[in-house]
TORKOL-163843 format. One record per residue (C-alpha): x negated, y, z. Coordinates in steps of 0.5 Angstrom, whole numbers, plus 500, padded with zeros to 3 digits. Layout:
// residues N
XYZ
...
***
This chain:
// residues 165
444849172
439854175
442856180
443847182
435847181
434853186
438850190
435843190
428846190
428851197
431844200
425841198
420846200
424846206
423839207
415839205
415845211
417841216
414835214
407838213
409843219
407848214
407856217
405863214
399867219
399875219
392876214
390881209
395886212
393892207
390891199
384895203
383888207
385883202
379885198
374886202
376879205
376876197
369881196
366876202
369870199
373870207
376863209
382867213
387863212
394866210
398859211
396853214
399846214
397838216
392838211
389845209
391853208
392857204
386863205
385870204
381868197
385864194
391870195
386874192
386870186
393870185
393878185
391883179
387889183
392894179
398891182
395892189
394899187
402899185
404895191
404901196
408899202
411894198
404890200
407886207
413883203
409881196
403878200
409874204
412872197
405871194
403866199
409863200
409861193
402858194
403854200
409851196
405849191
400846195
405842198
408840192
401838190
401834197
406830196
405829189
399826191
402823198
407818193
402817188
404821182
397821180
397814178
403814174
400812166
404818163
400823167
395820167
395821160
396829160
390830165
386826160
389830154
388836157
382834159
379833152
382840149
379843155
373839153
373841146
375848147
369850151
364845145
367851140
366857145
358855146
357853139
362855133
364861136
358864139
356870136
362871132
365878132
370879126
369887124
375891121
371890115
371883114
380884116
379888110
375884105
379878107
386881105
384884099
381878097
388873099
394878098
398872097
397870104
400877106
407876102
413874104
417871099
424874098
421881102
424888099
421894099
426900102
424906100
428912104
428919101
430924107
433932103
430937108
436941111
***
């Protein structure tokens, strides 16, 4: 089934390549020069389509400064890799959008779910979680007070005794 699926998907974004006349451009050639690029919040594009790129930014946003760090010489195919992956997703969005996806009722139900729990998610950060910070003390008077919250049922104690040689 996996190996079907990989299969059916690079036919797809082979598909969306040509018909978007997708192409991947030589950006960011060192970590060095992709984060000056992000730090300038630079427009470079990485890859382009009919209807939009991919920037250096954006690549940017997709790698942890550590990893480039770690990437070494290993940076030119990870960058590939990495903006190969981001155009593939914006294509896919593309024509999602292209053949009206958006529209079906049952996605547009998800967006609005996820839209409310986003919605209340950040209600709760700026408003009932704001200001709370738990100590080790509060943990340990919490456990103290509700042990039976702590047990399993049906748990053992081992106790192991090793003899000194």
């Amino acid at each position: 089934e996996k190996r079907a699926r990989a299969a059916l998907e690079e036919t797809l974004y082979a598909g969306l390549w040509a018909k978007y006349q997708a192409r991947v451009l030589d950006c960011a050639p060192t970590p060095a020069a992709l984060r000056e690029a992000a730090a300038r919040k630079e427009g470079a594009p990485c890859a382009t389509w009919t209807a939009g790129s991919v920037t250096a930014e954006a690549l940017a946003g997709r790698v942890r400064p550590e990893a480039l760090d770690a990437a070494g010489d290993r940076w030119p195919e990870l960058r590939k890799l990495l903006v190969e992956d981001l155009l593939n997703r914006e294509l896919v969005r593309a024509e999602a959008e292209a053949q009206g996806y958006a529209l079906r009722p049952e996605i547009v139900q998800k967006v609005k779910a996820r839209q409310d729990d986003a919605v209340e998610g950040a209600l709760f950060r700026d408003y009932v979680n704001l200001g709370i910070a738990p100590t080790d003390e509060d943990a340990r008077r919490y456990y103290d007070a509700n042990p039976a919250e702590f047990t399993v049922e049906g748990a053992a104690r081992v106790q192991l005794e090793v003899e000194a040689p």
